[in-house]
BAMAR-372516 format. One record per residue: residue number from 1; x, z, y of N, C-alpha, C in turn. Coordinates in nm, 2 decimals. Layout:
N
<NUM <X Z Y> <X Z Y> <X Z Y>>
...
END
This chain:
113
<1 <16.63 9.16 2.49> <16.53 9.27 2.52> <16.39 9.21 2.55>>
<2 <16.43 9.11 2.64> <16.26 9.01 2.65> <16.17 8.99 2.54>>
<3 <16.22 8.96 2.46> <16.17 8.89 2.29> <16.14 9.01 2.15>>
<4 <16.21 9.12 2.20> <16.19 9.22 2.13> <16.03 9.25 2.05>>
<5 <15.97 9.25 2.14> <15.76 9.26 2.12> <15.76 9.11 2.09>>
<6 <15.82 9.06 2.10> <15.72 8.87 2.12> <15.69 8.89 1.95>>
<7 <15.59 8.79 1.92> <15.56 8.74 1.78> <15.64 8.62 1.79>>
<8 <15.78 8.61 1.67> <15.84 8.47 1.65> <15.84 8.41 1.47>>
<9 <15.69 8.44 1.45> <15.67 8.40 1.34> <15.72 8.23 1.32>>
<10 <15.64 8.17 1.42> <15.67 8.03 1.43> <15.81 7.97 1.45>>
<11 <15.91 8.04 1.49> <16.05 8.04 1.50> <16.12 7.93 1.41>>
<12 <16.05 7.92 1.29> <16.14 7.86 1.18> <16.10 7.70 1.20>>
<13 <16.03 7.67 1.30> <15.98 7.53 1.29> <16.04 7.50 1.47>>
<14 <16.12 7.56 1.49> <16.20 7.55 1.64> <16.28 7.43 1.65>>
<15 <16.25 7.32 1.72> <16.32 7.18 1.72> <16.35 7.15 1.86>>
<16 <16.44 7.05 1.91> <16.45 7.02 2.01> <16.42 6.87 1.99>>
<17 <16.27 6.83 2.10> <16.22 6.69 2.05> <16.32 6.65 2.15>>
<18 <16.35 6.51 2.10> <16.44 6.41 2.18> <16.37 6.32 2.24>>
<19 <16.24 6.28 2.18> <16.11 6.19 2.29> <16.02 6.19 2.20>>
<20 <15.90 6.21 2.30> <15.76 6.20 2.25> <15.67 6.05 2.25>>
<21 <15.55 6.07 2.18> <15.48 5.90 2.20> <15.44 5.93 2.37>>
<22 <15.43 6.00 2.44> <15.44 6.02 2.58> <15.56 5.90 2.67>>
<23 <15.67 5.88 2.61> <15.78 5.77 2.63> <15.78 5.68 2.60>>
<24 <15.64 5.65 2.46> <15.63 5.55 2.43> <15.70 5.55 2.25>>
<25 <15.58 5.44 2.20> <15.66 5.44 2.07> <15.82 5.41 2.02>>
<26 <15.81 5.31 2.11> <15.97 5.22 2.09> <16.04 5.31 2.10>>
<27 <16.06 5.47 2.25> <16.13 5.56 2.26> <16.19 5.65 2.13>>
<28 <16.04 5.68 2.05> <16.05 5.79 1.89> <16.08 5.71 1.85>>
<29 <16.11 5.58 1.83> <16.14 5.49 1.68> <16.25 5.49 1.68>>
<30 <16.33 5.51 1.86> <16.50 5.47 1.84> <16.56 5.63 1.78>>
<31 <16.50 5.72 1.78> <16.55 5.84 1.71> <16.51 5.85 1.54>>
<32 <16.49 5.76 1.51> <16.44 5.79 1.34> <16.56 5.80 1.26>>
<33 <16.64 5.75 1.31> <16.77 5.79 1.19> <16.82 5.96 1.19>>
<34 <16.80 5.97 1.30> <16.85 6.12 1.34> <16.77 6.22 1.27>>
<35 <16.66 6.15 1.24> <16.53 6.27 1.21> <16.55 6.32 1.09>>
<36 <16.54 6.48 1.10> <16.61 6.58 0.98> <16.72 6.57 0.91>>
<37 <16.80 6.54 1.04> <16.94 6.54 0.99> <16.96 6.73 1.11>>
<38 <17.06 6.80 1.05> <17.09 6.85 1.20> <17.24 6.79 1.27>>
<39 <17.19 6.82 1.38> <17.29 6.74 1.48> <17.35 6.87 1.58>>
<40 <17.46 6.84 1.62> <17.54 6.95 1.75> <17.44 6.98 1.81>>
<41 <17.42 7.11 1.89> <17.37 7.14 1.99> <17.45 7.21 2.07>>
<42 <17.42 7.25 2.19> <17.48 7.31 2.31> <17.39 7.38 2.35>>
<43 <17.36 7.50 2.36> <17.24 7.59 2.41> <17.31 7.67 2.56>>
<44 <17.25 7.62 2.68> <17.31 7.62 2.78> <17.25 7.75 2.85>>
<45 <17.15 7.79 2.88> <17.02 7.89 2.93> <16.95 7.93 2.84>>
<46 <16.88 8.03 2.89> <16.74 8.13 2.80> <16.66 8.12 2.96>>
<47 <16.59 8.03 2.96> <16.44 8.06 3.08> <16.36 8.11 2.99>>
<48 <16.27 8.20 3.13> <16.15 8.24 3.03> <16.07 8.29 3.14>>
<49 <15.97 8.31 3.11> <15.84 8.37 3.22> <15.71 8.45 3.17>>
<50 <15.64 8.53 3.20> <15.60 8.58 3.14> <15.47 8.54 2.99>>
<51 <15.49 8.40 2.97> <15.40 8.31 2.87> <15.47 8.24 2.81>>
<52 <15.62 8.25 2.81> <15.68 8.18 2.70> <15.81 8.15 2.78>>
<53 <15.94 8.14 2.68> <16.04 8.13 2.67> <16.12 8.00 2.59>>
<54 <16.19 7.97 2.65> <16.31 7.83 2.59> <16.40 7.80 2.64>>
<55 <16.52 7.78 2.52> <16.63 7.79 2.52> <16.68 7.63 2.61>>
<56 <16.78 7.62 2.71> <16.79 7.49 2.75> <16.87 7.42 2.67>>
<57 <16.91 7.32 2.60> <16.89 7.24 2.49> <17.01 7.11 2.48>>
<58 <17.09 7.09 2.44> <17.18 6.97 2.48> <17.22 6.92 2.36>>
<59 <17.19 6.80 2.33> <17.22 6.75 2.15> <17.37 6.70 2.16>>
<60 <17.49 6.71 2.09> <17.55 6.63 2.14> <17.58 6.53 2.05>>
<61 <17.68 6.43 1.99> <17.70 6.36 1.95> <17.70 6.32 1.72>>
<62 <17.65 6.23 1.72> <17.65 6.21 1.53> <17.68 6.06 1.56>>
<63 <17.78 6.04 1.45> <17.83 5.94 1.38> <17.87 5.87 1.50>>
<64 <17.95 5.95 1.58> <17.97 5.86 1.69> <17.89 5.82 1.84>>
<65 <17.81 5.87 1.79> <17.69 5.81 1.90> <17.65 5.92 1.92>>
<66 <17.63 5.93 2.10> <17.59 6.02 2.19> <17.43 6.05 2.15>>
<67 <17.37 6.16 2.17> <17.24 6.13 2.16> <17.17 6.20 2.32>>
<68 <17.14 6.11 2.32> <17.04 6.14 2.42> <16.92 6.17 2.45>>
<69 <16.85 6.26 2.50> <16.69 6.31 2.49> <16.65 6.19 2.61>>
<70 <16.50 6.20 2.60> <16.41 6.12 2.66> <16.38 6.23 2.77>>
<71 <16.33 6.33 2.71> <16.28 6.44 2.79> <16.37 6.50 2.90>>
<72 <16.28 6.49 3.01> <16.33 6.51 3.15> <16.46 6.67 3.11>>
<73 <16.37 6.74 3.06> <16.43 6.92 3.04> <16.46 6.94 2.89>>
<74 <16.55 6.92 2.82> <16.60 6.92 2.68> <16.57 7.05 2.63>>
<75 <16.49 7.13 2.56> <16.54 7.23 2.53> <16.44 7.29 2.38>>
<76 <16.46 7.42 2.35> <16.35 7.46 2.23> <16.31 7.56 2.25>>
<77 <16.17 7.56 2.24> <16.06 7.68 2.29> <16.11 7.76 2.17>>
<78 <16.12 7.90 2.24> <16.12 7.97 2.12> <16.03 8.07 2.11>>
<79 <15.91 8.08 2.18> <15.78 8.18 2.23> <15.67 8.11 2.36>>
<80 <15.55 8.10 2.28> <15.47 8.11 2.37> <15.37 8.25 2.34>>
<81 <15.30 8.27 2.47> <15.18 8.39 2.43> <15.10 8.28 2.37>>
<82 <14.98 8.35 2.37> <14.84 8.33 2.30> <14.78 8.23 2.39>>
<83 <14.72 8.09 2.31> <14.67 8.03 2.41> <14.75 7.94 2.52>>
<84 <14.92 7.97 2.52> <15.02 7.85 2.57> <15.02 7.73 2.48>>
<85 <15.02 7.65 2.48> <15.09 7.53 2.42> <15.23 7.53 2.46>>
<86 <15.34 7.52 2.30> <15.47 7.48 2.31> <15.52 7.39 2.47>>
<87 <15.41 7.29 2.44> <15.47 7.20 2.51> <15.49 7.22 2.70>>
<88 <15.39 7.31 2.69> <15.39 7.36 2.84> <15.54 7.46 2.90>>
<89 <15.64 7.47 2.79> <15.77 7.52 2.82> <15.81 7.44 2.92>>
<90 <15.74 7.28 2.93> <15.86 7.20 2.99> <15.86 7.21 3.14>>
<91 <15.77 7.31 3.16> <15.72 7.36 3.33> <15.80 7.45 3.35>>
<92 <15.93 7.54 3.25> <15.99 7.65 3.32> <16.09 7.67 3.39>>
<93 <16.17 7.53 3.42> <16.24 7.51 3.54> <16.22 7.47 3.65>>
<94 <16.08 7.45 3.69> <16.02 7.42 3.80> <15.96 7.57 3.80>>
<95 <15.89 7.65 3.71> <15.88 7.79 3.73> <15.95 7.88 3.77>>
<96 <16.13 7.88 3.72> <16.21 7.94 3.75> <16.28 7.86 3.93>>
<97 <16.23 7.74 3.96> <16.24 7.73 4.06> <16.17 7.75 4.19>>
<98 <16.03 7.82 4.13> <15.93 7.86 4.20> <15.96 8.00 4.23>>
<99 <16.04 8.11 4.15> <16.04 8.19 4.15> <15.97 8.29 4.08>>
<100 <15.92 8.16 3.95> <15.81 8.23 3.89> <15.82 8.30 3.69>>
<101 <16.01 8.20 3.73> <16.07 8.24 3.55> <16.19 8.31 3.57>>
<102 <16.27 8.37 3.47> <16.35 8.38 3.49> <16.47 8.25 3.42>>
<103 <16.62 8.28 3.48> <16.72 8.23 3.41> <16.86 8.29 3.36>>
<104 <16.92 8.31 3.27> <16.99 8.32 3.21> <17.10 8.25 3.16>>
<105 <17.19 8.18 3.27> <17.32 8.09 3.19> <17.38 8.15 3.10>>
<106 <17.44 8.06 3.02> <17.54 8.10 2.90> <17.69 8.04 2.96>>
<107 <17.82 8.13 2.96> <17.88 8.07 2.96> <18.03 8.11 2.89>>
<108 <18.04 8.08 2.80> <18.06 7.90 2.79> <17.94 7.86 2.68>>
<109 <17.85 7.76 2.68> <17.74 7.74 2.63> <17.75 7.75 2.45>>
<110 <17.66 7.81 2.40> <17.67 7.86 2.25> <17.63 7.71 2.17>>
<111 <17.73 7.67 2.10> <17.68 7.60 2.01> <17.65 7.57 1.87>>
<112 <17.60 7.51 1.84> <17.51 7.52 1.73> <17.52 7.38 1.63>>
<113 <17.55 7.38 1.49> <17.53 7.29 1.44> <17.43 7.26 1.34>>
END
């Protein structure tokens, strides 16, 4: 119901980064095999507030190997308003623990490959 009005033009370019040059290069280089491959996911929550929405995010395992995010809050924005940057999603569980997003568990978590 939330997302009903939203514009999710951008939708089709929806990724869950695993680390940014923020972690450092060496961080993004140890994920380059992974890159545009798709891998397991686990979609655990729908936070959202009124400037944007993201799904909480859990990669799980390829070829054996666990993968692990760098980022503190794993997940993939799937809406911002006008004027949000993507990247500012990664404020919505300190929002929702402000009392200022909501949250939405899934359970048992939807996954995705």
């Amino acid at each position: 119901e939330f997302l009903k009005d939203k514009h999710l033009e951008n939708l089709n370019r929806a990724h869950l980064t695993l680390a940014h040059t923020s972690h450092g290069i060496n961080a993004v280089a140890d994920y380059g095999l992974w890159q545009h491959k798709n891998a397991p996911v686990e979609l655990t929550a729908l936070l959202y507030s009124d400037n944007m929405a993201a799904f909480e995010a859990f990669p799980g395992s390829m070829e054996g190997d666990k993968i692990v995010p760098k980022n503190v809050w794993p997940h993939i924005t799937l809406w911002t308003s006008q004027g949000v940057s993507a990247k500012e999603a990664n404020i919505l569980p300190d929002l929702f623990a402000e009392g200022k997003a909501n949250r939405i568990d899934f359970s048992p978590p939807i996954k995705m490959c």
